[in-house]
C-alpha positions as a Markdown table, in Angstrom:
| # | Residue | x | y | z |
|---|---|---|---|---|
| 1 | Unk | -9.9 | 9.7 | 47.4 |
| 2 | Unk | -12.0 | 7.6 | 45.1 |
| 3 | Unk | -14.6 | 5.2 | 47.4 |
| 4 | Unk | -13.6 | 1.2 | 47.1 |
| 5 | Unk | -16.7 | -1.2 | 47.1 |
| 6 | Unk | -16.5 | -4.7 | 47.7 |
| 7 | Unk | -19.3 | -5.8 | 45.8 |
| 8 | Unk | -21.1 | -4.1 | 42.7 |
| 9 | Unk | -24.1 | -4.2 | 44.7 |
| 10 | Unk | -22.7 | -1.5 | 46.7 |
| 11 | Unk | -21.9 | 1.2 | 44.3 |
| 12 | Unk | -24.1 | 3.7 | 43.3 |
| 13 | Unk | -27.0 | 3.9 | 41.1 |
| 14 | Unk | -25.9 | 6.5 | 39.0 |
| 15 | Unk | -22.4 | 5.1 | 38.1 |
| 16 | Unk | -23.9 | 1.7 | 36.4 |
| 17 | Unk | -26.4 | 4.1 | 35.0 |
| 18 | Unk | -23.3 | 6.1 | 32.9 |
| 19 | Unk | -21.7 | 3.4 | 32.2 |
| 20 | Unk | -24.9 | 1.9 | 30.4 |
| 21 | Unk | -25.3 | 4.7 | 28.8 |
| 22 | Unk | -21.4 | 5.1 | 27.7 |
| 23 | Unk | -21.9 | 2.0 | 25.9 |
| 24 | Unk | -25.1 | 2.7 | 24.5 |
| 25 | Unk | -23.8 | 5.7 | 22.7 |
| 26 | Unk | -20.8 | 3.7 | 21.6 |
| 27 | Unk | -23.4 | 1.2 | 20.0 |
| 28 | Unk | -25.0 | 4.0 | 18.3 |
| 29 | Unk | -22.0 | 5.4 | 17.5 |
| 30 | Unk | -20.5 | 2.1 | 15.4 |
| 31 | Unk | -23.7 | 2.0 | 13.7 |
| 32 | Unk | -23.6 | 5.4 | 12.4 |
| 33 | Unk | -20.2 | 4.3 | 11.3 |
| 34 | Unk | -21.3 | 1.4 | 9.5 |
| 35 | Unk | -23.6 | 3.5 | 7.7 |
| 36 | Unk | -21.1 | 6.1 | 6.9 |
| 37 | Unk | -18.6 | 3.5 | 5.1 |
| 38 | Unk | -21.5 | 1.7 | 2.6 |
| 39 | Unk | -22.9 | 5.2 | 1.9 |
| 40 | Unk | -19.3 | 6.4 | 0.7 |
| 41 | Unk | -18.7 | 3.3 | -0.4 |
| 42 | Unk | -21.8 | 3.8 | -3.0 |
| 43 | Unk | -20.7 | 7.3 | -3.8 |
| 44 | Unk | -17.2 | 5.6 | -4.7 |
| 45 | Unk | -19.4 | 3.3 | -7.3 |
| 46 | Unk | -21.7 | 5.4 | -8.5 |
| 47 | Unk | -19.2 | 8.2 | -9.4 |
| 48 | Unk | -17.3 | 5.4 | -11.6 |
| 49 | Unk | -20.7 | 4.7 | -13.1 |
| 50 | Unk | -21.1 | 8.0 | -14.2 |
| 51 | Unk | -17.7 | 8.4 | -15.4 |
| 52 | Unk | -18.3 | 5.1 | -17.7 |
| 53 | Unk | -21.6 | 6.9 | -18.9 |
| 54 | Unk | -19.0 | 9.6 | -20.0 |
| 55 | Unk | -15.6 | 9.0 | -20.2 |
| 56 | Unk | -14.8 | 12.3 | -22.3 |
| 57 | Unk | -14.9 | 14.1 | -19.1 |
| 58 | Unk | -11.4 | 12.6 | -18.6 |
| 59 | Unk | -10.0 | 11.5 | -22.3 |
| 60 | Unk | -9.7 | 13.3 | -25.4 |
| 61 | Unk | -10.8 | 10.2 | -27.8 |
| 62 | Unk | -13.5 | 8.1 | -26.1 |
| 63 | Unk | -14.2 | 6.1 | -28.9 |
| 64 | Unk | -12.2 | 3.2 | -28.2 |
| 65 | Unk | -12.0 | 0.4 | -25.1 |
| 66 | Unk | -8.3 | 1.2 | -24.0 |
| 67 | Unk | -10.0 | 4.9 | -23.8 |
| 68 | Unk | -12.7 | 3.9 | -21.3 |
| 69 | Unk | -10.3 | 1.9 | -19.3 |
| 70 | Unk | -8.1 | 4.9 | -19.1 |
| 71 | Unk | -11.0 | 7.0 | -18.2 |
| 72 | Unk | -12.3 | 4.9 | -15.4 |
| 73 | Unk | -8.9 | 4.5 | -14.0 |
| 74 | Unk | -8.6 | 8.6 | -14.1 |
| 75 | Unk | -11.4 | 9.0 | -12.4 |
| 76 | Unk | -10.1 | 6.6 | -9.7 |
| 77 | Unk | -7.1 | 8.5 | -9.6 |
| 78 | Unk | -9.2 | 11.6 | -8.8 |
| 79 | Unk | -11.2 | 10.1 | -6.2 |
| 80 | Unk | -7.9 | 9.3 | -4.6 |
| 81 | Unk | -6.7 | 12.7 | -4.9 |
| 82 | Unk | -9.9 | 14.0 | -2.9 |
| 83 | Unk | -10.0 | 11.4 | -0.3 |
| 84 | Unk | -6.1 | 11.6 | 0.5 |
| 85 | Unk | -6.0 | 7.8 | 0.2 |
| 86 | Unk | -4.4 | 5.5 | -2.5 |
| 87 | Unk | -5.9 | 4.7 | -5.9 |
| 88 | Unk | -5.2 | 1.0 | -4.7 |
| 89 | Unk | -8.0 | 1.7 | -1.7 |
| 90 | Unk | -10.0 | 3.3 | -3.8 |
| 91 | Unk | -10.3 | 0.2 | -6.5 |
| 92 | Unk | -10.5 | -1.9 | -3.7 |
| 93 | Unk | -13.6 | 0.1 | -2.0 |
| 94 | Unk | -15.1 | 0.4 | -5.3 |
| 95 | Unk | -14.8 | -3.5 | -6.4 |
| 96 | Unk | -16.6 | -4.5 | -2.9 |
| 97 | Unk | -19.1 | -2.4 | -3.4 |
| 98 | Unk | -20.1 | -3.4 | -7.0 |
| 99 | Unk | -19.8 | -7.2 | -5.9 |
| 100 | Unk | -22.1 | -6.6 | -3.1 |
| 101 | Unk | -25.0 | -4.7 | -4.8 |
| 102 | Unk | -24.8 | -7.2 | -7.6 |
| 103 | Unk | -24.7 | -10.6 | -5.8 |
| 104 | Unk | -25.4 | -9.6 | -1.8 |
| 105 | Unk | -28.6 | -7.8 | -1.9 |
| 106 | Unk | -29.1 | -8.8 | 1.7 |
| 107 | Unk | -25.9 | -8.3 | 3.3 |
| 108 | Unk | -25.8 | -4.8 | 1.5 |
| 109 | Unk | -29.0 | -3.8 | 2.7 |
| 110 | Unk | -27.8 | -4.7 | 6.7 |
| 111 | Unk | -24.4 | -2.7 | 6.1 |
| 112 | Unk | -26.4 | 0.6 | 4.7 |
| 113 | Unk | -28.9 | 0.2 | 7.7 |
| 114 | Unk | -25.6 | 0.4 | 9.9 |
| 115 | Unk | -26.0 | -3.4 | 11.2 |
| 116 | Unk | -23.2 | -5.0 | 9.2 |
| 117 | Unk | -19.2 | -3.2 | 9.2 |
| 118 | Unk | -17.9 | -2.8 | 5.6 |
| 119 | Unk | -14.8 | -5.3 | 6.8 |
| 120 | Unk | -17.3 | -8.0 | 7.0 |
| 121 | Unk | -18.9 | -7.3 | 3.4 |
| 122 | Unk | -15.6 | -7.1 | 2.4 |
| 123 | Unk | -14.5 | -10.7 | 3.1 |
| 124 | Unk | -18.0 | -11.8 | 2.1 |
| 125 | Unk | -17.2 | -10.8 | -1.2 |
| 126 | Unk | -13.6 | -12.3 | -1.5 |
| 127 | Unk | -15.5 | -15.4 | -0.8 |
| 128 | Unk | -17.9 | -15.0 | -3.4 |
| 129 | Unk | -14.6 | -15.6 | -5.7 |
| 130 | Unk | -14.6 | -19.1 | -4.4 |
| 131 | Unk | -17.7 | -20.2 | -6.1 |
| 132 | Unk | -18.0 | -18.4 | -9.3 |
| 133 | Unk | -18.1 | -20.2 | -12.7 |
| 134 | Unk | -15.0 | -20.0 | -14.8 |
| 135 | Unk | -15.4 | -18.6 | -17.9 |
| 136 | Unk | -17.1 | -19.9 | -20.8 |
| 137 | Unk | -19.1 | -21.9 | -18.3 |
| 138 | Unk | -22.5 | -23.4 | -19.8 |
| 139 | Unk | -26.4 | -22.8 | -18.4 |
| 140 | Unk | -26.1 | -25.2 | -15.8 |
| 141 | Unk | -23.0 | -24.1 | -14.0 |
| 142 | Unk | -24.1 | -20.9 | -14.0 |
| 143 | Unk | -27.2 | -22.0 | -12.4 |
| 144 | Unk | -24.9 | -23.6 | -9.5 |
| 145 | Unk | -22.6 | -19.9 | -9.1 |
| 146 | Unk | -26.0 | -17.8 | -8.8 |
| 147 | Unk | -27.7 | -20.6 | -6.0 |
| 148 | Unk | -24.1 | -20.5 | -4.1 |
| 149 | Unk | -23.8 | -16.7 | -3.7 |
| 150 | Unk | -27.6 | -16.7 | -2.8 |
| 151 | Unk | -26.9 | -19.6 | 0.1 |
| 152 | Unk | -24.0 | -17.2 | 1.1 |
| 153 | Unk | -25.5 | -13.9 | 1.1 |
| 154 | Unk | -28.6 | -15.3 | 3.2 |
| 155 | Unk | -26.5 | -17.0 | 5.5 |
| 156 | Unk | -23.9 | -13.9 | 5.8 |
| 157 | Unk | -27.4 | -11.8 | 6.7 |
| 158 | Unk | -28.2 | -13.8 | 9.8 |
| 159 | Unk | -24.6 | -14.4 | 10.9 |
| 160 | Unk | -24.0 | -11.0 | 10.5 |
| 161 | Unk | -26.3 | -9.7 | 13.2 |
| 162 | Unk | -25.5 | -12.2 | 16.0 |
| 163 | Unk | -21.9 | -13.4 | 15.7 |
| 164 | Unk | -19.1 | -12.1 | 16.7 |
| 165 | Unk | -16.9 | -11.3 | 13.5 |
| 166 | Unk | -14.2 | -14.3 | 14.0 |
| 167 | Unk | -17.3 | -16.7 | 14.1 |
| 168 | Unk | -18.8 | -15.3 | 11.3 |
| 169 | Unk | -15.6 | -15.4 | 9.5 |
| 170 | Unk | -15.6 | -19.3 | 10.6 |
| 171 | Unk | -19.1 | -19.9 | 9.6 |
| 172 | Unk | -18.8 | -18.3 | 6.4 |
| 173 | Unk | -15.3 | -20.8 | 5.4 |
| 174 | Unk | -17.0 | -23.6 | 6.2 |
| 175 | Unk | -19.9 | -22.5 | 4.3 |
| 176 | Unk | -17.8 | -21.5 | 1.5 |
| 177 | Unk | -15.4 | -24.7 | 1.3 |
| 178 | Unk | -19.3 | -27.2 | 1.3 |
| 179 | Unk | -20.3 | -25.0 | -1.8 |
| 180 | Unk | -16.9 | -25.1 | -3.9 |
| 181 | Unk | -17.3 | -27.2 | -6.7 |
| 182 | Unk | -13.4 | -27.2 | -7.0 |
| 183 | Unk | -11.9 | -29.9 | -4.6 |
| 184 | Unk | -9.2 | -29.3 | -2.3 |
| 185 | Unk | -6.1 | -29.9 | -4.3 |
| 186 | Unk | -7.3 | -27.8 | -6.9 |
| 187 | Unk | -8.1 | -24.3 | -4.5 |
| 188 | Unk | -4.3 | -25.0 | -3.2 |
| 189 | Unk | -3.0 | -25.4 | -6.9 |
| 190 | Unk | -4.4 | -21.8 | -7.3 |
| 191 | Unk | -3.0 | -20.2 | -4.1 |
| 192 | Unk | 0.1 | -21.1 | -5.2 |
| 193 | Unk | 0.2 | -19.6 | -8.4 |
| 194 | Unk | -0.5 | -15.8 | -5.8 |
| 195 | Unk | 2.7 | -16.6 | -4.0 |
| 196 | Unk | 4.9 | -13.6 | -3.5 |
| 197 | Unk | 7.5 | -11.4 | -1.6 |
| 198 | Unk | 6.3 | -8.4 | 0.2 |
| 199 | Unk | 8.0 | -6.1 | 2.2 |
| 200 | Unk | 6.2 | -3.5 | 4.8 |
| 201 | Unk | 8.2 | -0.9 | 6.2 |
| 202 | Unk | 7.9 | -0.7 | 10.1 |
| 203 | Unk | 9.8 | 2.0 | 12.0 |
| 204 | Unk | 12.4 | 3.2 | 13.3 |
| 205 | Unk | 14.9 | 1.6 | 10.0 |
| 206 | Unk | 13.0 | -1.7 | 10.3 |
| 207 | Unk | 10.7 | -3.6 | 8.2 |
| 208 | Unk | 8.8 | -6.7 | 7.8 |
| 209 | Unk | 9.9 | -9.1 | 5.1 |
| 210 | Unk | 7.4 | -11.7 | 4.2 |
| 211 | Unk | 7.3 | -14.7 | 1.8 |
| 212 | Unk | 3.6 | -16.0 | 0.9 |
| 213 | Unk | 4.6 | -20.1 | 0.0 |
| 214 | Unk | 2.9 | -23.2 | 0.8 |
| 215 | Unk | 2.8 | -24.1 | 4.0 |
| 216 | Unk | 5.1 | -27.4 | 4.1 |
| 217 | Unk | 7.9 | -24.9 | 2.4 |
| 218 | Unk | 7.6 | -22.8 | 5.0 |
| 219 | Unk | 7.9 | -25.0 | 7.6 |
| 220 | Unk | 11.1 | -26.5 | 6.7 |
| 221 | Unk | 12.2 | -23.0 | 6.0 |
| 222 | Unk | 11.8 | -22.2 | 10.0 |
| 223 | Unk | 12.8 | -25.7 | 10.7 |
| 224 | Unk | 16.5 | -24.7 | 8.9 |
| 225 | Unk | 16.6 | -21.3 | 10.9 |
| 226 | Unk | 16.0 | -23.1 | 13.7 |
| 227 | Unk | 18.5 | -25.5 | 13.7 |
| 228 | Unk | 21.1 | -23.3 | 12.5 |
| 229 | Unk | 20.5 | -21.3 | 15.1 |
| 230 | Unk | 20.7 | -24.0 | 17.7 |
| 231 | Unk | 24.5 | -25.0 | 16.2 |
| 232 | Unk | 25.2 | -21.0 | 16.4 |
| 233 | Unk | 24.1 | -20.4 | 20.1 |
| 234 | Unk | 26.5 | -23.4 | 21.7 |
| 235 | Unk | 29.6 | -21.2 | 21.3 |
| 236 | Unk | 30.3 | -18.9 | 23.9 |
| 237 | Unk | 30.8 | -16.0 | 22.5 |
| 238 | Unk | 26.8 | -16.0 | 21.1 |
| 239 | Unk | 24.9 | -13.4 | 23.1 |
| 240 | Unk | 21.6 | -13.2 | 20.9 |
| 241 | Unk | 18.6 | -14.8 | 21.3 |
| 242 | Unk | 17.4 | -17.1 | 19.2 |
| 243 | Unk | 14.8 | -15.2 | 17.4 |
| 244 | Unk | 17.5 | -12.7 | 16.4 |
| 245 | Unk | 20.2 | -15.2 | 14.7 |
| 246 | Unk | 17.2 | -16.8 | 13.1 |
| 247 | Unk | 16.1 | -13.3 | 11.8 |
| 248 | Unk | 20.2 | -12.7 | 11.3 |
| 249 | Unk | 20.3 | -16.2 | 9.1 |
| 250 | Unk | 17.4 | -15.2 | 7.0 |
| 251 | Unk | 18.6 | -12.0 | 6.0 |
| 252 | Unk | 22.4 | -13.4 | 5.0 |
| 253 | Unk | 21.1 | -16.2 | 3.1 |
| 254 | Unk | 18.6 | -14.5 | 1.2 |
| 255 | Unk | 20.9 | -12.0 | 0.5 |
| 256 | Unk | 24.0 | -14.4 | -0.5 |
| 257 | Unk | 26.5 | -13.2 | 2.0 |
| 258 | Unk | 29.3 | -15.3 | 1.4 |
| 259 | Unk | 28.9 | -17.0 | -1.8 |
| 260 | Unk | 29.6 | -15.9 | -5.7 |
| 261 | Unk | 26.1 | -14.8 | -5.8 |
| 262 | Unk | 26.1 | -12.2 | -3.1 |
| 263 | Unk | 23.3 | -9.3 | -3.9 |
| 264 | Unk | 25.2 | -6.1 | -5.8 |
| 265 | Unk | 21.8 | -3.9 | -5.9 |
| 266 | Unk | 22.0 | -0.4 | -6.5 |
| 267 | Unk | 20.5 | 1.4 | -3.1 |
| 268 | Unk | 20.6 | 5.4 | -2.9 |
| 269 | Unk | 21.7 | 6.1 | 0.3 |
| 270 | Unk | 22.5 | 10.4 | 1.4 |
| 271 | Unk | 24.9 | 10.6 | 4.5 |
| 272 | Unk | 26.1 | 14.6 | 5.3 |
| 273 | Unk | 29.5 | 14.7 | 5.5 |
| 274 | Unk | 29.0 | 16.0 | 8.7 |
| 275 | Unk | 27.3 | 13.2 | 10.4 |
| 276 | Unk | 30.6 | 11.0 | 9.7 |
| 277 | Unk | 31.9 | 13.1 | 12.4 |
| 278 | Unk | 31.9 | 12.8 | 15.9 |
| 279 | Unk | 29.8 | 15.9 | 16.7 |
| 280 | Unk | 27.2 | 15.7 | 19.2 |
| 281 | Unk | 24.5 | 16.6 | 17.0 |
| 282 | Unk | 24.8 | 16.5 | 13.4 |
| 283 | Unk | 22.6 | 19.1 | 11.9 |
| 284 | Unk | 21.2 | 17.0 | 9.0 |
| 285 | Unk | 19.9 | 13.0 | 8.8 |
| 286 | Unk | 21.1 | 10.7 | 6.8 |
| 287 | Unk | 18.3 | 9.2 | 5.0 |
| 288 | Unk | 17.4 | 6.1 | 2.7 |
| 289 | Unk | 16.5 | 7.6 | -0.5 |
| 290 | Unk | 12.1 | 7.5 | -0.8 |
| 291 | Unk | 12.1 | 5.8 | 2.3 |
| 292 | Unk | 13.2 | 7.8 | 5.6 |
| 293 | Unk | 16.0 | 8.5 | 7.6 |
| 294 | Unk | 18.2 | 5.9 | 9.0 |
| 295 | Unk | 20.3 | 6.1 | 12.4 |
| 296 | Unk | 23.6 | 7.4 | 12.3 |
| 297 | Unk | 25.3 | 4.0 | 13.1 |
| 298 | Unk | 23.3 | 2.1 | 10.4 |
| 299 | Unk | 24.7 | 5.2 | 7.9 |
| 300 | Unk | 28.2 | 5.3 | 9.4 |
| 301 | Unk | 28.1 | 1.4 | 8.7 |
| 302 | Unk | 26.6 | 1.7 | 5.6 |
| 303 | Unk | 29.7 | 4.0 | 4.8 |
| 304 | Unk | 32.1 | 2.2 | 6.2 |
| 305 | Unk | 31.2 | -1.3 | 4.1 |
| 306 | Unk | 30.6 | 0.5 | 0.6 |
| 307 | Unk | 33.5 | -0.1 | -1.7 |
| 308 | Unk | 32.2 | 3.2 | -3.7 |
| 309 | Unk | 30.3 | 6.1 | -3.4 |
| 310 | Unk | 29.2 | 9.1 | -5.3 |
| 311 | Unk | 29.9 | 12.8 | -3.9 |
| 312 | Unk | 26.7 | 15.1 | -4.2 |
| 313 | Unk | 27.2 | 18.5 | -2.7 |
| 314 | Unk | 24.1 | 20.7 | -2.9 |
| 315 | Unk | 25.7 | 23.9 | -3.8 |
| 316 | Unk | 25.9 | 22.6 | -6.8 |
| 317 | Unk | 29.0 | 20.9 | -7.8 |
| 318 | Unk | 28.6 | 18.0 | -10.1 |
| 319 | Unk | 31.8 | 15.3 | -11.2 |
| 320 | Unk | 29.9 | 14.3 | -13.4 |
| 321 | Unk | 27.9 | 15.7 | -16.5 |
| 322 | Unk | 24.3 | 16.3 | -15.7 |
| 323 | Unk | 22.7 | 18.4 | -18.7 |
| 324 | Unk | 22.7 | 17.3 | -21.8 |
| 325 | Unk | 20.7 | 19.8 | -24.0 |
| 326 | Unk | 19.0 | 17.9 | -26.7 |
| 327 | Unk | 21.3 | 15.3 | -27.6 |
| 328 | Unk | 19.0 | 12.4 | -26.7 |
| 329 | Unk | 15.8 | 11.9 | -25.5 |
| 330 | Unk | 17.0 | 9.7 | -22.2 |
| 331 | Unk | 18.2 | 10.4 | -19.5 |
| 332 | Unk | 21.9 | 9.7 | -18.6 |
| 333 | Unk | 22.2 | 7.4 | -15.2 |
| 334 | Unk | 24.2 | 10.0 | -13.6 |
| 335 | Unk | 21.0 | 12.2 | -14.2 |
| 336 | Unk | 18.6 | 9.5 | -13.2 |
| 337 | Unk | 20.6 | 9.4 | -10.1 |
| 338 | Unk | 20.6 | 12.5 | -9.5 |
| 339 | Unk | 16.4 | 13.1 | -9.8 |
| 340 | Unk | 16.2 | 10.0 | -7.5 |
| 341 | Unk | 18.9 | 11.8 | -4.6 |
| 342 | Unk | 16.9 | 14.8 | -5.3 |
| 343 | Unk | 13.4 | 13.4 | -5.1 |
| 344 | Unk | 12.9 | 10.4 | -3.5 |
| 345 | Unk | 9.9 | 9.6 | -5.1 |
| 346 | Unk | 7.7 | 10.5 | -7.3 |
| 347 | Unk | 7.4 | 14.2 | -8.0 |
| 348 | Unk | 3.4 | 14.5 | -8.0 |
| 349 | Unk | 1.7 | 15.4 | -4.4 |
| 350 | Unk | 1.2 | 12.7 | -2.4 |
| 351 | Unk | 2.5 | 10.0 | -4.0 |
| 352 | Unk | 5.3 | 8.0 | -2.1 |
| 353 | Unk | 6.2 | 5.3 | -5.2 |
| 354 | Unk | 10.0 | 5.1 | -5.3 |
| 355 | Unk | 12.0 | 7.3 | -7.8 |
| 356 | Unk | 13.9 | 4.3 | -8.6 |
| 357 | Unk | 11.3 | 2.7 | -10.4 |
| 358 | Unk | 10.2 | 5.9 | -11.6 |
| 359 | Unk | 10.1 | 7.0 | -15.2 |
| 360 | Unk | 11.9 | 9.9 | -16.3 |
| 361 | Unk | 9.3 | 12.6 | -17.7 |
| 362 | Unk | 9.9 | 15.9 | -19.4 |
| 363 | Unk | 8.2 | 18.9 | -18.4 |
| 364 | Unk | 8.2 | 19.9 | -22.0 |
| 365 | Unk | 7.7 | 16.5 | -24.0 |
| 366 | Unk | 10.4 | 15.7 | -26.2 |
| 367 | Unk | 7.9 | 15.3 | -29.4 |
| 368 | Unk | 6.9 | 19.5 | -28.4 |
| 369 | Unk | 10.8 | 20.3 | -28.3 |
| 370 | Unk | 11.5 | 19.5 | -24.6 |
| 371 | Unk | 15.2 | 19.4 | -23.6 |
| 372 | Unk | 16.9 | 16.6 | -21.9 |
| 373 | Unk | 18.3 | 19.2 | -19.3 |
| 374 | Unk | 18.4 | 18.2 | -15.3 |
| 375 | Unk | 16.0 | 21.0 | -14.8 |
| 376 | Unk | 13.5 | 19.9 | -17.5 |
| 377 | Unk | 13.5 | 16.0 | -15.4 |
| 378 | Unk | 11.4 | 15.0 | -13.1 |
| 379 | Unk | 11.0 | 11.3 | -11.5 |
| 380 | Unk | 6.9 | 10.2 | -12.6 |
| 381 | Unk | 5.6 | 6.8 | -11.6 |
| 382 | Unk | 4.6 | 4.5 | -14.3 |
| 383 | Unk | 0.6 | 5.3 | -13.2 |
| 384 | Unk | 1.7 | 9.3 | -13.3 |
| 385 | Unk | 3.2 | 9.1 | -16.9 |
| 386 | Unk | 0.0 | 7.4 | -18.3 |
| 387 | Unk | -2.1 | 9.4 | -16.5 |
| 388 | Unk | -0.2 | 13.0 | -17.9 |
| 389 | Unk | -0.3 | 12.3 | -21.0 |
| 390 | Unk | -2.9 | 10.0 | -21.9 |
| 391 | Unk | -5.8 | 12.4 | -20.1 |
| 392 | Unk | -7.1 | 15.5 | -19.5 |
| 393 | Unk | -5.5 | 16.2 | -16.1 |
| 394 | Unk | -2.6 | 18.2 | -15.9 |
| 395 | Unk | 0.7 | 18.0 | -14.4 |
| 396 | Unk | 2.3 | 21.3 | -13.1 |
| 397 | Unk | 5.8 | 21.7 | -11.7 |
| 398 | Unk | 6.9 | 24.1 | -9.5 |
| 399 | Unk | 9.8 | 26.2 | -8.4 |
| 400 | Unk | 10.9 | 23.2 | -5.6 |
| 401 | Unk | 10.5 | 21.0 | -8.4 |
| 402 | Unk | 7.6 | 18.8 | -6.7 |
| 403 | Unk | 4.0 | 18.4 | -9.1 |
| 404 | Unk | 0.5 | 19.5 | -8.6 |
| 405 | Unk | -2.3 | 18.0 | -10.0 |
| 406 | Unk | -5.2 | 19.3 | -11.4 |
| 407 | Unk | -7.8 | 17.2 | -12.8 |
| 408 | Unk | -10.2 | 17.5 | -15.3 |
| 409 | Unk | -13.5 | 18.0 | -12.7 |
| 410 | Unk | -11.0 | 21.1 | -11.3 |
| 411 | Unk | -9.2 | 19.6 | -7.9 |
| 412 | Unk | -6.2 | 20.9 | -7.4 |
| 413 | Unk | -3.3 | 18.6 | -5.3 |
| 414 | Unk | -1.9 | 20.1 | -2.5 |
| 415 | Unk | 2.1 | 19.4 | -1.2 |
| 416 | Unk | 2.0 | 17.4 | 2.1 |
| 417 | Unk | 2.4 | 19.9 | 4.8 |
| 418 | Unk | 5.5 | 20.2 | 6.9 |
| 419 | Unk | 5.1 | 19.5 | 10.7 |
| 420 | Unk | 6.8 | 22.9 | 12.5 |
| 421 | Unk | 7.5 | 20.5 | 15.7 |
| 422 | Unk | 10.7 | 20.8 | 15.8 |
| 423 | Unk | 13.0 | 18.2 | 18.2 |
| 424 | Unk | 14.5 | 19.1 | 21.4 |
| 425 | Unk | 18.3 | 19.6 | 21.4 |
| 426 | Unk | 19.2 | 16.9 | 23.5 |
């Protein structure tokens, strides 16, 4: 049995000894790791760099701006590729670390000693955005941007190495709002031209949906809920809390449930007949097409409440026509629907961009005397289609119909592996 002391006075020597040590290593340890990031973040730039140098490594014709553009994003594509990571990250990595060599010499130099966390130089940069000149500015502005970003960066170098990062993150906002030479009303003007709707997927068939809007809108929006859920929970049959009808409310008014305007969007939905049912244990999911599966009483539901559905049975037998030779050069919407059923997403390895906003690519193009057969389709996102057939890389299928990659320096994509953990049977 472990000793108890009363006082810290009384344990051992050697314990507060480890434990000092412990957090020394885990000191040395995060500054290895700050290291680490700003060195690969530098790779990250100066691959790009090179690739601008010489964009024919990725494009046929680099004569032309729209050809450097398309090589630079290529090249960000295949960084991607190698770093299993999106080509959003990527630009993201990249942009930071440009913005900091070119306007935070100092801040820079503390996150490749290890003494400052990429995060931080991150939202030191985004602030930098704050006081730059628009464009077209004259002499003197210009004069104001270059002494603003200098007042930041020396003042993010010291902050950096003795607050915490929520104080920094404080210092640096006041800092930031003394130096803008745009006035209040005008910075909220501009936020609210960035409002938006974004939806992140959570687990288990959940997801979070939220609405970027000015704050005053969305105060009265949760002051609605909230009264609305008041009136719902005085009847007596009302057993849910108050979060869930105002989560309930949001959903069935944005939606339209109820009115003349209620949403009709297509969503692909696969339930196995089996799962409809009552076995035990279905052998097969039912699954929210290039999203996941769902539960079986969201998909019985789901069944239940459609007014029509589609029959796909895997064997194959199709109701509907599918091939189409060489008639025409698009594809039917009974075939679209049937690469998004059979897909998901998009075909190429690793991506996980819907199939439903996917554009329809032949493996043969059309202009080479490509056919307009199910088996000559496959689901490409927008960033895919450019990226076939406007560089070098190339886009292979296989026999299970998903796409490898190989670029033009020679990687070669690899399918995501399948887990062999299998569930229990209970």
């Amino acid at each position: 049995m472990e000793p108890w002391f009363d006082d810290v006075d009384d344990r051992p020597r050697d314990a507060a000894f480890f434990v000092e040590s412990a957090l020394d290593d885990l000191q040395c340890a995060d500054v290895d790791l700050n290291r680490y990031e700003a060195r690969r973040s530098a790779r990250i730039a100066d691959t790009v760099a090179l690739v601008r140098r010489n964009p024919e490594v990725y494009v046929h014709h680099a004569t032309d701006k729209d050809a450097l553009e398309q090589a630079e994003r290529a090249a960000i594509f295949d960084i991607a590729l190698r770093l299993r990571c999106s080509e959003d990250y990527v630009r993201g990595v990249l942009f930071t670390a440009e913005q900091a060599m070119a306007h935070l010499p100092l801040l820079w130099q503390q996150a490749k000693d290890g003494f400052v966390s990429m995060y931080l130089v991150g939202r030191t940069v985004g602030a930098l955005a704050r006081v730059r000149a628009d464009f077209g500015a004259s002499e003197d502005e210009l004069d104001l941007e270059r002494d603003a970003m200098r007042l930041i960066d020396q003042a993010a170098a010291e902050w950096a190495l003795s607050c915490p990062p929520a104080a920094f993150l404080r210092r640096l906002r006041r800092l930031v709002d003394r130096l803008d030479p745009v006035g209040a009303a005008e910075r909220h003007t501009r936020k609210v031209r960035d409002r938006r709707v974004v939806v992140q997927e959570d687990e288990d068939g959940m997801s979070w949906f939220m609405a970027y809007i000015p704050t005053i809108d969305a105060i009265a929006a949760k002051r609605r809920l909230t009264s609305a859920a008041k009136h719902a929970q005085k009847s007596p049959d009302e057993c849910r809390t108050r979060d869930q009808i105002r989560a309930d409310l949001c959903s069935q008014w944005l939606r339209g449930i109820g009115t003349d305007t209620a949403v009709k969007t297509k969503i692909f939905v696969t339930i196995p007949i089996e799962l409809l049912a009552d076995t035990p244990a279905p052998p097969r999911e039912a699954e929210l097409v290039g999203h996941g599966p769902i539960d079986p009483l969201t998909a019985k539901q789901l069944f239940l409440d459609t007014t029509a559905f589609r029959r796909v049975i895997i064997d194959p037998v199709r109701s509907v026509v599918i091939d189409m030779d060489r008639r025409s050069r698009r594809a039917t919407p009974a075939q679209r629907e049937w690469l998004i059923l059979q897909h998901g997403t998009c075909a190429r390895d690793g991506c996980n961009r819907l199939a439903q906003d996917a554009d329809i690519d032949h493996k043969t193009p059309w202009a080479q005397g490509g056919t307009t057969d199910i088996d000559e389709l496959r689901p490409l996102c927008p960033r895919d289609h450019v990226h076939r057939h406007l560089t070098r890389a190339i886009y292979r299928s296989r026999p299970d119909n998903t796409i490898q990659v190989i670029t033009p320096t020679g990687h070669e994509s690899k399918p995501p592996s399948r887990s062999s953990v299998t569930a229990p049977p209970f």
